[in-house]
TIGU-973538 format. One line per field, with one value per residue: residue in one letter; x, y, z of N, C-alpha, C in turn. Coordinates in steps of 0.1 Angstrom, whole numbers, plus 5000, padded with zeros to 4 digits. Each point is the difference from the previous one (the first is absolute). Example, Ala and Ser with C-alpha at 12.3 -4.5 7.8 and 13.67 -1.06 7.14 Angstrom:
# TIGU-973538
r <- c(a, s)
npx <- c(5132, 4996)
npy <- c(4943, 5011)
npz <- c(5078, 4993)
capx <- c(4991, 5009)
capy <- c(5012, 5011)
capz <- c(5000, 5000)
cpx <- c(5009, 4992)
cpy <- c(5012, 5011)
cpz <- c(5000, 5008)
***
This chain:
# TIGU-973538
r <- c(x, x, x, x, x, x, x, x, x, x, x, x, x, x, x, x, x, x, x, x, x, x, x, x, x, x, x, x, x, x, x, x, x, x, x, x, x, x, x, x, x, x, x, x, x, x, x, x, x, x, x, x, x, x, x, x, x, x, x, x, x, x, x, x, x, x, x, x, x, x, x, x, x, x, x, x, x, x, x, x, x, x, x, x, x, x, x, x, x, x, x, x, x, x, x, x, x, x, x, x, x, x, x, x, x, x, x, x, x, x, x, x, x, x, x, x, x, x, x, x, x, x, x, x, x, x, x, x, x, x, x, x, x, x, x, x, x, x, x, x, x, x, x, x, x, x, x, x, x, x, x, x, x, x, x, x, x, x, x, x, x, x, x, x, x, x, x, x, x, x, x, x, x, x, x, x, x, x, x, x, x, x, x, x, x, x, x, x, x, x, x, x, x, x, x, x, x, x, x, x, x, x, x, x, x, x, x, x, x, x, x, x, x, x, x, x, x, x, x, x, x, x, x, x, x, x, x, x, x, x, x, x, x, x, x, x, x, x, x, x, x, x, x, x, x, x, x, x, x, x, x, x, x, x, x, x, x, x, x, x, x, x, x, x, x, x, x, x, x, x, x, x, x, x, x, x, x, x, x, x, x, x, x, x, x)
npx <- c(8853, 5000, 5000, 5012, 5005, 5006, 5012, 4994, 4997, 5013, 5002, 4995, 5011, 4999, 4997, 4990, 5000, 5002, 5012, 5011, 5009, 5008, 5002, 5007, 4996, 4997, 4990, 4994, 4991, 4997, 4994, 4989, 4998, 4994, 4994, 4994, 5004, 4995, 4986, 5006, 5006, 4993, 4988, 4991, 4988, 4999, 5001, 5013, 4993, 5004, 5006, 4991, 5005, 4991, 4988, 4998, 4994, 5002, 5005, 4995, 4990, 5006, 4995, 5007, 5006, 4988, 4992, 5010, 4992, 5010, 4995, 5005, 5007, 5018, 5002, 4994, 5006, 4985, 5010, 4999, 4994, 4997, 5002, 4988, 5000, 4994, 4998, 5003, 4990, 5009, 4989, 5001, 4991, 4987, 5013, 5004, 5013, 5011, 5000, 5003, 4992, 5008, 4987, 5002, 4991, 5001, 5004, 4998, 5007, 4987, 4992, 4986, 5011, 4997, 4992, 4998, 4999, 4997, 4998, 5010, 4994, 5014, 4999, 4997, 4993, 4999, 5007, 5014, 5000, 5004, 4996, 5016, 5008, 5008, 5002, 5006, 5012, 5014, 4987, 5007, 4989, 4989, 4994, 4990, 4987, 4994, 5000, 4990, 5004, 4987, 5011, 4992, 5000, 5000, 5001, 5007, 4998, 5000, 4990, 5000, 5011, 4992, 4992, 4991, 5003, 5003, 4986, 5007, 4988, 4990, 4987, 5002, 5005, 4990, 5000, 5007, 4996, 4995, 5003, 4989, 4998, 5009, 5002, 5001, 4995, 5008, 4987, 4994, 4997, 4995, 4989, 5002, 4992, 5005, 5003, 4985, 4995, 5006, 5001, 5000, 5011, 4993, 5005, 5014, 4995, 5013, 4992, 5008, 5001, 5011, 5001, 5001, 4998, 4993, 5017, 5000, 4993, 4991, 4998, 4987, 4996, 4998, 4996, 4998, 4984, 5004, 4989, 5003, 4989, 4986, 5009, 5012, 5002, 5015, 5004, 5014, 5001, 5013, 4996, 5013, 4991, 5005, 4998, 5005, 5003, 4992, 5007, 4988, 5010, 4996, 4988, 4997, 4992, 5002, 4992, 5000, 4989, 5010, 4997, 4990, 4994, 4995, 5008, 5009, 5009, 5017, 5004, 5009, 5008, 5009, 4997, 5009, 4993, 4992, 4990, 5003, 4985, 4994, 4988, 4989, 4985, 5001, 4989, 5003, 4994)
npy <- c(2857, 4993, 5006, 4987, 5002, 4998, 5001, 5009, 4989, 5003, 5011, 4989, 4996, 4996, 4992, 4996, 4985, 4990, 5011, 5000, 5003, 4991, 4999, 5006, 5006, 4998, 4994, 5009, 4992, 4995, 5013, 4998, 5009, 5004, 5002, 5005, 4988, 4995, 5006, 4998, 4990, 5002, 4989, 5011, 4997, 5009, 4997, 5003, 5011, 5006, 5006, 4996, 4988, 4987, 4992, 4993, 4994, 4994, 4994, 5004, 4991, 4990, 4993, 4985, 5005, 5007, 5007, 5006, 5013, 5008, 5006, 5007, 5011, 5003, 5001, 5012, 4997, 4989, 4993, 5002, 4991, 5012, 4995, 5000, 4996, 4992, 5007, 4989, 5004, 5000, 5005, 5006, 5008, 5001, 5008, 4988, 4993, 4999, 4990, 5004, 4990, 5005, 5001, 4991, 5012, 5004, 5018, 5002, 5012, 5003, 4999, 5002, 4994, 4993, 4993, 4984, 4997, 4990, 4999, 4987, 4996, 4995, 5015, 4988, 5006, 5006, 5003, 5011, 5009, 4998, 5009, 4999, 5011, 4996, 5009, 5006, 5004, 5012, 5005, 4990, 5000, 4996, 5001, 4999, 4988, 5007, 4988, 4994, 4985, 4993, 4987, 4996, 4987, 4990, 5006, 4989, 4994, 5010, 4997, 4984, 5000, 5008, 4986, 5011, 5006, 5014, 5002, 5011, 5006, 5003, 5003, 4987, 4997, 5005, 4989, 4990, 5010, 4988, 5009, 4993, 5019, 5000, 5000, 5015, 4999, 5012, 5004, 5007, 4997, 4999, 4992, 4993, 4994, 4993, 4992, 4999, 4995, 4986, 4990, 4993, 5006, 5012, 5012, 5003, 5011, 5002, 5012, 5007, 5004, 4999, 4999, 5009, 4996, 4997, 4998, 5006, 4987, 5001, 4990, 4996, 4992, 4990, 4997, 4988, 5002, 4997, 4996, 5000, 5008, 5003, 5000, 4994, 4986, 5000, 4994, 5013, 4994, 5005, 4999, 5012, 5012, 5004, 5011, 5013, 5005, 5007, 5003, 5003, 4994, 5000, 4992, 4986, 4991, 4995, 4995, 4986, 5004, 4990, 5005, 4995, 5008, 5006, 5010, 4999, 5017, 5002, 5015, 5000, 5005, 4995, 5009, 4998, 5004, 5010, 4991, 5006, 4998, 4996, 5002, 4990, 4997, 4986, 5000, 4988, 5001)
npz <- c(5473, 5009, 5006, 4998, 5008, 4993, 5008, 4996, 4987, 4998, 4989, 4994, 4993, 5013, 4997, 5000, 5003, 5007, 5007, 5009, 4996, 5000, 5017, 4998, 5004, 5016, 4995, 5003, 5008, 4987, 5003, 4998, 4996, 5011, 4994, 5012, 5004, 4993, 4997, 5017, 4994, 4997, 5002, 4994, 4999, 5000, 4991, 5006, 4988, 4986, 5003, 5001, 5008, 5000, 5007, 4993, 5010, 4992, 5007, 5016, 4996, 4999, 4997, 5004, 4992, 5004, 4985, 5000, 4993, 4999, 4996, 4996, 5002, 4993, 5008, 5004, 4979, 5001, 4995, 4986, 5003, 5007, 5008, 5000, 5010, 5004, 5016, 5008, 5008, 5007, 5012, 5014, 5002, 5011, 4998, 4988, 5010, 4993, 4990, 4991, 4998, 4987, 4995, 4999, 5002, 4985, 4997, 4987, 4995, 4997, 4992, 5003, 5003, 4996, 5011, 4997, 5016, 4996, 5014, 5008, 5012, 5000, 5007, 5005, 4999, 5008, 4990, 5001, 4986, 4987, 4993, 4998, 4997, 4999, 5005, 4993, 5003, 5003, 4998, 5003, 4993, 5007, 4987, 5007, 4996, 5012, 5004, 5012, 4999, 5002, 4999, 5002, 5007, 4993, 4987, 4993, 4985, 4989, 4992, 4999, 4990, 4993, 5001, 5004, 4986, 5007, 4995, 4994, 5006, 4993, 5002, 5003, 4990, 4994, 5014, 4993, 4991, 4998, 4992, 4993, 5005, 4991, 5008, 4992, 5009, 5003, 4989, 4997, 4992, 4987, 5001, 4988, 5006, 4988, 5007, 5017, 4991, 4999, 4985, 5003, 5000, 5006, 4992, 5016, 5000, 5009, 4997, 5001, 5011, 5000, 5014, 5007, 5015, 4988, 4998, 4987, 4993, 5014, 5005, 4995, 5011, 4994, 5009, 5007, 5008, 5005, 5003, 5013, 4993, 5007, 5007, 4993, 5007, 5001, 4992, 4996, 4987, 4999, 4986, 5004, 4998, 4991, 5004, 4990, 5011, 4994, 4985, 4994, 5009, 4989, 4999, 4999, 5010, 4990, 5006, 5008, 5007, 5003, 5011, 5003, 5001, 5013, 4998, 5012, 4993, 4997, 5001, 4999, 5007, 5004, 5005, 5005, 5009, 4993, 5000, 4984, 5000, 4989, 5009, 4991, 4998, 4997, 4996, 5001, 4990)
capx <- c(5013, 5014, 5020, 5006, 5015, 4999, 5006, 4987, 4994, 5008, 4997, 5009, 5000, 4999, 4990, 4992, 4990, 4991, 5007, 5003, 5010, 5012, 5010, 5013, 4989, 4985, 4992, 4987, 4989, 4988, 4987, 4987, 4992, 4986, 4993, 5003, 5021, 5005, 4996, 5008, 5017, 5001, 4999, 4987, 4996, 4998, 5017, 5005, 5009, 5007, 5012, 4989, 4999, 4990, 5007, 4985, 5001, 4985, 4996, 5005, 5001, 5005, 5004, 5018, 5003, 4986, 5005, 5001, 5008, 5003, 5003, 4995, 5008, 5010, 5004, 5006, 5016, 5013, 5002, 4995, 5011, 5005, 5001, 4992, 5002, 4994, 5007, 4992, 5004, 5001, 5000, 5012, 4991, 4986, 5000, 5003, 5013, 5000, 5005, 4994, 5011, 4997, 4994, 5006, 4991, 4996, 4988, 5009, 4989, 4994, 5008, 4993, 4998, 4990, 5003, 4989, 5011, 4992, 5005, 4991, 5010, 4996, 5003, 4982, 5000, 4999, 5014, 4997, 5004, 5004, 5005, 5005, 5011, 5019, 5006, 5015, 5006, 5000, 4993, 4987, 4987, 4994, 4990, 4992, 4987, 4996, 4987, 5001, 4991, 4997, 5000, 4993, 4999, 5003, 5004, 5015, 4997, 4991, 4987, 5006, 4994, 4986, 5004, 4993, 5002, 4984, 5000, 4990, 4992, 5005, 4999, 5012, 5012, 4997, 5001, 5013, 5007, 5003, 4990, 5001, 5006, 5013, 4998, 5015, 5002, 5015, 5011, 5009, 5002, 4993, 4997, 4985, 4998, 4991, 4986, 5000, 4993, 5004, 4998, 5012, 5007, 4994, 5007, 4991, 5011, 4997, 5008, 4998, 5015, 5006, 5004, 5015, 5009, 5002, 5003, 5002, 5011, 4996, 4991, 4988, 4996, 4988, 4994, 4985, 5001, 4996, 4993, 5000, 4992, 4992, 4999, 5006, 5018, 5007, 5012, 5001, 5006, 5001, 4994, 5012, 4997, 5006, 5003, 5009, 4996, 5006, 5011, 4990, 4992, 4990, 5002, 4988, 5002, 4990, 4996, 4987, 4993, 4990, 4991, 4986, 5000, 5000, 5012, 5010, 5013, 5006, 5011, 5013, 5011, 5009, 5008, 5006, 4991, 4989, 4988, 4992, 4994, 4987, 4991, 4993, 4997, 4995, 4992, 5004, 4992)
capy <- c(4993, 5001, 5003, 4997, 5004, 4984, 5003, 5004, 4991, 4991, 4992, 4991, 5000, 4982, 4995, 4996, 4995, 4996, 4999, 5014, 4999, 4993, 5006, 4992, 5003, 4996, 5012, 4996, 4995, 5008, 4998, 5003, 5013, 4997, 5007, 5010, 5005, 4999, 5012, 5008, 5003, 5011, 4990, 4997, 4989, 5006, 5000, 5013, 5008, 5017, 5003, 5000, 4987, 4998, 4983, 4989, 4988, 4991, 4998, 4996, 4984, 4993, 4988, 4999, 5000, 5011, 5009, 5012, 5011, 5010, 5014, 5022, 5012, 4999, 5014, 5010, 5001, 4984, 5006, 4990, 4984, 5001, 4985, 4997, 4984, 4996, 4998, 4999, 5009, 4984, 5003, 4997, 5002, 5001, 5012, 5008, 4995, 4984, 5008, 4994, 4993, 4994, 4984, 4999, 5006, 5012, 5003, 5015, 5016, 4997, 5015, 5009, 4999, 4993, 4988, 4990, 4986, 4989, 4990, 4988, 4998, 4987, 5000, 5002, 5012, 5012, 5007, 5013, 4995, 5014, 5002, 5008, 4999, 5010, 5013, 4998, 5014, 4998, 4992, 4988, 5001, 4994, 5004, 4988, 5001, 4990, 4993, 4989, 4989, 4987, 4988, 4994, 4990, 4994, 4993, 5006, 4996, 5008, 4996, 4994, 5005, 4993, 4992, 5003, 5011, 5006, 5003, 5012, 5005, 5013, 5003, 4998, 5003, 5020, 5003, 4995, 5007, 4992, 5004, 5000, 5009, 5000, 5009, 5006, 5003, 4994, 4991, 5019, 4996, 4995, 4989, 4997, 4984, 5001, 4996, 4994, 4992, 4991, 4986, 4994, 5002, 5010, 5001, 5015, 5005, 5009, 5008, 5009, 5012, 4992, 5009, 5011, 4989, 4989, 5006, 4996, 4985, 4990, 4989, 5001, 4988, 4993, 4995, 4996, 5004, 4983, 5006, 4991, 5000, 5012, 5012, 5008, 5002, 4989, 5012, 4998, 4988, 5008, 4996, 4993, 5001, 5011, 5012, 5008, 5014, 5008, 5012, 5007, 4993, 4989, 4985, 4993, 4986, 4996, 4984, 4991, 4989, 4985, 4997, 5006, 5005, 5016, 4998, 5015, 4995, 5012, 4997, 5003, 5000, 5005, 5013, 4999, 4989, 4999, 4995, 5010, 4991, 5003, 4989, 4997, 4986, 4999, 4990, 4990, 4989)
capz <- c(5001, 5008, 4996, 5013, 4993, 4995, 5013, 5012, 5000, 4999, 4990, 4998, 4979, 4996, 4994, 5010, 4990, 5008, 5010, 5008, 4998, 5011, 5002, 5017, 5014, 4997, 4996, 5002, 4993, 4988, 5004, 4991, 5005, 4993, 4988, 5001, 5004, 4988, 5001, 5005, 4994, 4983, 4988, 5004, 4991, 4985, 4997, 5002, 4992, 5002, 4987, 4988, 4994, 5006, 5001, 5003, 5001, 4999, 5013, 5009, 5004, 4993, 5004, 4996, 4984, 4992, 4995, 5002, 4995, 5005, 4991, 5003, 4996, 5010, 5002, 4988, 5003, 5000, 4988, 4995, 5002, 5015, 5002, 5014, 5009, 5016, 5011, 5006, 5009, 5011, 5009, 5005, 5011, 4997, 4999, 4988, 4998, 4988, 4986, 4983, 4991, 4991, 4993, 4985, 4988, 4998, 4988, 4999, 5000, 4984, 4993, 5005, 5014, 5004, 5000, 5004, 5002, 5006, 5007, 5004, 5009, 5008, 5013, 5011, 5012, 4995, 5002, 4991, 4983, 4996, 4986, 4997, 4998, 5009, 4990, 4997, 5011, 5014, 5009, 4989, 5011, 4998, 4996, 5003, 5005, 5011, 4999, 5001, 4997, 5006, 4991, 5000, 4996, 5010, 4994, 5003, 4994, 4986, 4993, 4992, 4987, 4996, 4986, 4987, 5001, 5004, 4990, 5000, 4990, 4991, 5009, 5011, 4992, 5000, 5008, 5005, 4995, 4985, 4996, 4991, 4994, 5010, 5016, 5001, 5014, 5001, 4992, 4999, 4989, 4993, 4999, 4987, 4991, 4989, 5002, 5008, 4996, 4990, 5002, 5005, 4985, 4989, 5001, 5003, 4999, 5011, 4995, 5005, 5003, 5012, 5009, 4998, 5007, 4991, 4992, 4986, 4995, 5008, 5000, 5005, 4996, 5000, 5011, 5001, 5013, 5005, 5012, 5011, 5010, 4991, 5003, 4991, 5002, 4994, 4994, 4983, 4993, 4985, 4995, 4982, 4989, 5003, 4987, 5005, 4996, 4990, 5009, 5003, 5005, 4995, 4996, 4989, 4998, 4994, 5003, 4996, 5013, 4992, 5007, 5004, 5012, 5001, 5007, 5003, 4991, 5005, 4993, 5011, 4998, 5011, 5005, 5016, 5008, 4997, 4991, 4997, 4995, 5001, 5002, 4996, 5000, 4988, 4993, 4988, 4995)
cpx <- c(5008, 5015, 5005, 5018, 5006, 5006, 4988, 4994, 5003, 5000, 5013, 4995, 5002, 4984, 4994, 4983, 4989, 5008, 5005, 5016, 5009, 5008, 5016, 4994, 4989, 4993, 4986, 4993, 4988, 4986, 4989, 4993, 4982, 4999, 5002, 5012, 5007, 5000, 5004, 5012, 4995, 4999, 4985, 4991, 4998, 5018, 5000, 5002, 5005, 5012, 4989, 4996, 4986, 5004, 4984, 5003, 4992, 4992, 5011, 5004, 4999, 5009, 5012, 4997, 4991, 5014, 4993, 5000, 5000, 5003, 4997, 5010, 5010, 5004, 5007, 5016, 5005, 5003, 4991, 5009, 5005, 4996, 4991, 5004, 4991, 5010, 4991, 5005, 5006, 5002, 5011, 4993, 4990, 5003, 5006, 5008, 4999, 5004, 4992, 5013, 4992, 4995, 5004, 4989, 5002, 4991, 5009, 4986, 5001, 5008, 4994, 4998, 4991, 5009, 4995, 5009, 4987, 5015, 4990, 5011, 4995, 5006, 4989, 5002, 4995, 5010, 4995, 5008, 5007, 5009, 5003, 5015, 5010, 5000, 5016, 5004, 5003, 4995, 4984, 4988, 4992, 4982, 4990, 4989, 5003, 4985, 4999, 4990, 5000, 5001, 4995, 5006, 5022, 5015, 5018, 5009, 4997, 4993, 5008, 4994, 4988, 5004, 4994, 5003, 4981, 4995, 4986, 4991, 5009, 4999, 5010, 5014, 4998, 5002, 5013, 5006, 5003, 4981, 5000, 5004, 5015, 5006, 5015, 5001, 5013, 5013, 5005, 4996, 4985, 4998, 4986, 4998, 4989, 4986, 5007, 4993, 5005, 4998, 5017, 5010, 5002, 5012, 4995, 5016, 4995, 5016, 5003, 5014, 5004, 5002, 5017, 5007, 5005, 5007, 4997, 5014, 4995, 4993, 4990, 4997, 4982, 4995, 4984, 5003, 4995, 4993, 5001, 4987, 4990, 4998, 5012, 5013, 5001, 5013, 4998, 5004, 5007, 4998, 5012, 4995, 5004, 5001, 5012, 4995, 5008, 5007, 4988, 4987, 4987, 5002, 4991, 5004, 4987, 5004, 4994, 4999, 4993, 4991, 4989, 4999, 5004, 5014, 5003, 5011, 5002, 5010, 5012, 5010, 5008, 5009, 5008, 4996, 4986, 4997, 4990, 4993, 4984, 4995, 4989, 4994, 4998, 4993, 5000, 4987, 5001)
cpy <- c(5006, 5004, 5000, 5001, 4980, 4995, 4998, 4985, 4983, 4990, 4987, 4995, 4982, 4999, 4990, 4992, 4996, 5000, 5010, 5002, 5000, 5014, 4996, 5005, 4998, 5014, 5004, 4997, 5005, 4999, 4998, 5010, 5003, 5012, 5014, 5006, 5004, 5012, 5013, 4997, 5004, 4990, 4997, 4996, 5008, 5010, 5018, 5008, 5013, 5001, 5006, 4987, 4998, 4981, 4997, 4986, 4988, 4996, 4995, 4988, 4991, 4984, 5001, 4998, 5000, 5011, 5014, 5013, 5013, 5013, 5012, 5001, 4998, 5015, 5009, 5004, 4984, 4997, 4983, 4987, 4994, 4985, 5000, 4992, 4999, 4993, 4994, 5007, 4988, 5012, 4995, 5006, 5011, 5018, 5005, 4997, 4989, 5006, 4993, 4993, 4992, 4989, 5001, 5001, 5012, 5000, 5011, 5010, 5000, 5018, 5009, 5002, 4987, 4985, 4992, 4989, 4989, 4988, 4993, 5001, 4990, 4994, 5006, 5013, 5015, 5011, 5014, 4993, 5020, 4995, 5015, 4996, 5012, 5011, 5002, 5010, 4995, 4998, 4994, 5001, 4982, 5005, 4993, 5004, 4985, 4995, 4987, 4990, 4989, 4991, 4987, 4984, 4993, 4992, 5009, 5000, 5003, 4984, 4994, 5005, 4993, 4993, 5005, 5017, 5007, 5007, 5012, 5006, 5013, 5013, 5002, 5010, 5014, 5006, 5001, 5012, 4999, 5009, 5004, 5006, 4999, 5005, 5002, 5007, 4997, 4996, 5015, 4998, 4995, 4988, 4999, 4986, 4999, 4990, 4990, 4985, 4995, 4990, 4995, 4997, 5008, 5012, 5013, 5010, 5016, 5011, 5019, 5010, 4993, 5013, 5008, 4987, 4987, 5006, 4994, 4986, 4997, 4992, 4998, 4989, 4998, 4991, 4997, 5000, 4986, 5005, 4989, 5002, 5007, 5012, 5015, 4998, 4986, 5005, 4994, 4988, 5004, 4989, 4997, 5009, 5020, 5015, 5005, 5017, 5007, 5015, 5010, 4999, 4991, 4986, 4997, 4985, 4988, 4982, 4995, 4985, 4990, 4991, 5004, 5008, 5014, 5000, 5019, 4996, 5013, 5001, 5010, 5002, 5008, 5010, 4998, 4990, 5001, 4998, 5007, 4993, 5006, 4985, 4999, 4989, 4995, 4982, 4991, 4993, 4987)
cpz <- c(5012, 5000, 5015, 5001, 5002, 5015, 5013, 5002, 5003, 4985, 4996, 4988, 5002, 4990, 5010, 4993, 5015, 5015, 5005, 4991, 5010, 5002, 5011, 5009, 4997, 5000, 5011, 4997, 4996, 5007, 4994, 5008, 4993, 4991, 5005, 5010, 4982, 4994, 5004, 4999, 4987, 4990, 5001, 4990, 4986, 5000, 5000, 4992, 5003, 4991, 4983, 4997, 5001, 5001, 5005, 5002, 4999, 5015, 5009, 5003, 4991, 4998, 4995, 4986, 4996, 4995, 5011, 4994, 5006, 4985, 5000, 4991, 5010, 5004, 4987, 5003, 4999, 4984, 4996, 5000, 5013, 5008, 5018, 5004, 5008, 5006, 5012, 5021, 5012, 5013, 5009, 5014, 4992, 4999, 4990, 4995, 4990, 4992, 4987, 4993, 4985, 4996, 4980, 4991, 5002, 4986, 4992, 5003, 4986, 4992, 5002, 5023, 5003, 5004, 5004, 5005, 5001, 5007, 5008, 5019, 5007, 5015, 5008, 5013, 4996, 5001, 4990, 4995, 5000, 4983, 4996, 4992, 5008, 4988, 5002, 5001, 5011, 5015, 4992, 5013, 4991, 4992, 5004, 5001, 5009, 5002, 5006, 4994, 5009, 4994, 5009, 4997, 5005, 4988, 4999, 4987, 4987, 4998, 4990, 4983, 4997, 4985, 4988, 5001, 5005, 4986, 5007, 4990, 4992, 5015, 5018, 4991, 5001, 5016, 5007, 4990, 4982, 4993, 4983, 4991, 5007, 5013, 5001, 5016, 5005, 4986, 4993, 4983, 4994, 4995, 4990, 5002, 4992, 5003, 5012, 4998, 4984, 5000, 5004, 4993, 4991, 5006, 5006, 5004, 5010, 4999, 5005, 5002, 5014, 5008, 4999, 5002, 4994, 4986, 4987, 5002, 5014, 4992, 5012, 5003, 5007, 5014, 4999, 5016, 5007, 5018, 5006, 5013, 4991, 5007, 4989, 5007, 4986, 4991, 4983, 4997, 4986, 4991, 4987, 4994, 5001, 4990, 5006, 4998, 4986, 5005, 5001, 5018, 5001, 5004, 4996, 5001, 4997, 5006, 4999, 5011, 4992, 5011, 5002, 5017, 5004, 5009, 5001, 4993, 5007, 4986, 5009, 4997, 5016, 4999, 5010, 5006, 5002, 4983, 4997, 4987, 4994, 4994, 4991, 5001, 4984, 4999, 4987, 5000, 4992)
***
């Protein structure tokens, strides 16, 4: 991970989806720098760490709105919940100059340090990326892993919704994180399901000790994971159906899937601005 003083970079908190953000002067104009000008401004193809972080990247290249993922360890000291962003880099000459400006994804930091962003870009070229967050104090610095990608293709656009939801194996789901035995990774807390395998209707019930972060009288709720690709993006769908933590921290919610089919469920609940969640898959016959 990189550490840049936020000033030095010219950081700017617009938001930024497929453009440069407007300014009353004109600005310079944005260059594309090859792979290894890129490199030498401090964005090279396998992403920057230190601090104790670590950051992997699925790959360099990549078509416009191909998934993307990036995960490791955030630096030692970031507190759990902590809010990543990707920024994308807009050069200003082939020696460094430019700045980073926000793209409207992020990820939180899991409870153990850990974090997984899967994103999609749909700005053709090869530009540096960087994911981090601003630290707070008088002099706020920027925490970053720097890294560049090639996007590929020609489109301006996201991928109109698909009319049929994507349907994943058991297998794809254990990948994407939904694993049979409950996958408390991040979730700080204990997780039982009494059985991954039911007739449809049949009653199942997923039970355990909620995390510190989740006080006694929250409410838990229930999510099915709806995939938009097979590779393990797509998002939650809450489902209505809900427990409450006990004053012992405990819980215990007992339901029932009247459909046939292998599916991801989460169960959740919001802390601040991170989503602290444990994942399982389950099977309806």
């Amino acid at each position: 991970m990189k550490i840049r003083v936020i000033a030095a970079i010219g950081f700017s908190s617009a938001l930024l989806v497929s453009g440069v953000a407007g300014s009353a002067q004109a600005a310079p104009p944005i260059l594309q720098l090859t792979s290894q000008q890129l490199t030498d401004s401090g964005f090279p193809k396998k992403p920057t760490t230190g601090g104790g972080g670590s950051a992997t990247l699925s790959t360099n290249t990549a078509a416009v709105w191909e998934d993307i993922t990036i995960s490791g360890q955030a630096p030692t000291g970031t507190k759990p919940g902590e809010l990543l962003t990707l920024y994308r880099y807009y050069p200003t000459s082939t020696t460094g100059d430019g700045e980073i400006k926000p793209l409207n994804i992020t990820t939180p930091v899991g409870a153990k340090g850990d974090y997984t962003l899967h994103f999609q870009l749909g700005y053709p070229g090869t530009y540096g990326y960087a994911l981090g967050y601003e630290t707070t104090g008088p002099s706020p610095e920027m925490l970053e892993f720097t890294f560049q990608i090639t996007t590929t293709g020609t489109a301006s656009n996201p991928p109109a919704p698909r009319n049929t939801a994507v349907s994943l194996t058991a297998k794809q789901l254990t990948k994407a994180g939904f694993t049979k035995t409950p996958n408390v990774i991040g979730w700080g807390g204990t997780a039982d399901l009494s059985a991954s395998r039911v007739k449809a209707g049949a009653p199942v019930t997923i039970s355990g000790t909620a995390p510190a972060e989740i006080k006694p009288g929250s409410l838990l709720n229930l999510a099915r994971f709806v995939p938009s690709d097979k590779k393990g993006s797509g998002h939650m769908s809450p489902l209505n159906i809900v427990t409450r933590v006990n004053s012992d921290q405990t819980y215990s919610l007992t339901f029932e899937i009247n459909e046939q089919g292998v599916y991801g469920y989460n169960l959740y609940q919001f802390v601040g601005e991170e989503t602290i969640s444990v994942e399982f898959q389950l099977r309806t016959t």
